[in-house]
C-alpha positions in Angstrom: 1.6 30.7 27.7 5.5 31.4 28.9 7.9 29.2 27.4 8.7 25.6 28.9 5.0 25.6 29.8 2.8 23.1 28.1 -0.9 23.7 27.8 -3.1 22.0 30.3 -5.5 20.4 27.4 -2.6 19.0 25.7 -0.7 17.5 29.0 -4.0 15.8 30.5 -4.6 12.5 29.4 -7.8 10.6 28.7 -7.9 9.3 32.4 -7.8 12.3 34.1 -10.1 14.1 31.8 -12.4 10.7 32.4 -12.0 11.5 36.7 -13.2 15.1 36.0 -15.9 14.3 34.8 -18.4 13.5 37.8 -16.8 16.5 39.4 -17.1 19.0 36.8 -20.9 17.5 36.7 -21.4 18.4 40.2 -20.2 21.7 40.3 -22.6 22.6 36.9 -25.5 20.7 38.9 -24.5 22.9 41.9 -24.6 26.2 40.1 -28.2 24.9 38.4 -30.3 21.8 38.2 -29.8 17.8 37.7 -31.8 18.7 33.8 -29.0 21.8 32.7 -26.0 19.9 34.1 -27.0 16.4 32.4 -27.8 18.4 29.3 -24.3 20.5 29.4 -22.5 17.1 30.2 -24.2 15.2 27.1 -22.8 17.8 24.8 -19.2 16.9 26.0 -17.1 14.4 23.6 -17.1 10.6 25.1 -13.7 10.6 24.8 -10.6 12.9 26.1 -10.3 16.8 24.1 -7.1 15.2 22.2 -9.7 12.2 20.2 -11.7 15.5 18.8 -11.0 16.2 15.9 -10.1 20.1 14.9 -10.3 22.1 11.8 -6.5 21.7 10.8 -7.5 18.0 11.3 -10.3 18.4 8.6 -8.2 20.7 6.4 -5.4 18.2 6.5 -7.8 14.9 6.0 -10.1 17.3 3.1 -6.4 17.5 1.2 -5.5 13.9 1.2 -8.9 13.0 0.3 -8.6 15.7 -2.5 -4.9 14.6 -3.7 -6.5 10.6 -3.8 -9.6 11.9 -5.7 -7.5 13.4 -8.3 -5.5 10.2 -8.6 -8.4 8.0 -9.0 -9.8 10.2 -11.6 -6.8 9.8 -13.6 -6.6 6.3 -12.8 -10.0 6.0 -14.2 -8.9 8.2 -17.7 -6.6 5.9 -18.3 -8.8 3.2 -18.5 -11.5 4.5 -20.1 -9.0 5.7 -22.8 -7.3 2.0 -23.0 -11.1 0.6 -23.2 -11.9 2.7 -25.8 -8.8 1.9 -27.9 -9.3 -1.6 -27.5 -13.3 -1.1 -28.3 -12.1 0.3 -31.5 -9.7 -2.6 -32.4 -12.0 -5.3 -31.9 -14.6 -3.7 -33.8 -12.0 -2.9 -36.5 -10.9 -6.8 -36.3 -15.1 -8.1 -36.4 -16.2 -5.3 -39.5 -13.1 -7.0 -41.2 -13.7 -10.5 -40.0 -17.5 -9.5 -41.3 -17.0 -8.6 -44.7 -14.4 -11.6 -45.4 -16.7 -14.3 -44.1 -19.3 -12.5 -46.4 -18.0 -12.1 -49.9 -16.8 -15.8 -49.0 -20.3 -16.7 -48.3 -21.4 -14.4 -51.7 -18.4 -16.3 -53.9 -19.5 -19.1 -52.8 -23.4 -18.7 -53.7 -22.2 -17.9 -57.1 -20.1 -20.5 -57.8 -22.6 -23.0 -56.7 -25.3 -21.4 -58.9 -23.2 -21.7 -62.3 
């Protein structure tokens, strides 16, 4: 491709590409039956070339999706690490509260059987 020129798949647009469709059909049904050129034209996209997606499409989309994995999983550390800490205090706060209301309960018991 010189320079200046653009590349035919890039310039058409989804209309055109949607006009040369039954044309393109007939000229593979022309060359070899209604059943090879109805099978070639149900392998096409639906859409224009430009909708399909390419492999620097997928390497760009697989990197996103990798970058907001990462951050999720970090996002997810976090609060695992702030529910275990707060795990710990409550449990702390409940063994404490425990033992309190118990030798209360034991005082108690002992003063009442004197």
């Amino acid at each position: 491709m010189t320079p200046g020129t653009t590349n035919r798949r890039e310039s058409t647009d989804h209309v055109d590409q949607r006009a040369e469709r039954p044309e393109s059909y007939e000229l593979i049904k022309a060359a070899t039956s209604d059943r090879v050129a109805n099978n070639v034209m149900s392998m096409l996209p639906p859409v224009g070339w430009a909708d399909v997606a390419t492999k620097s499409d997928l390497d760009s989309v697989r990197t996103e999706m990798r970058s907001e994995f990462s951050a999720v999983r970090s996002d997810v550390r976090a609060l695992e690490a702030n529910l275990r800490t707060e795990m710990h205090r409550s449990i702390r706060a409940q063994t404490w509260a425990l033992v309190a209301w118990t030798t209360g309960l034991a005082g108690l018991i002992v003063a009442l059987g004197r």
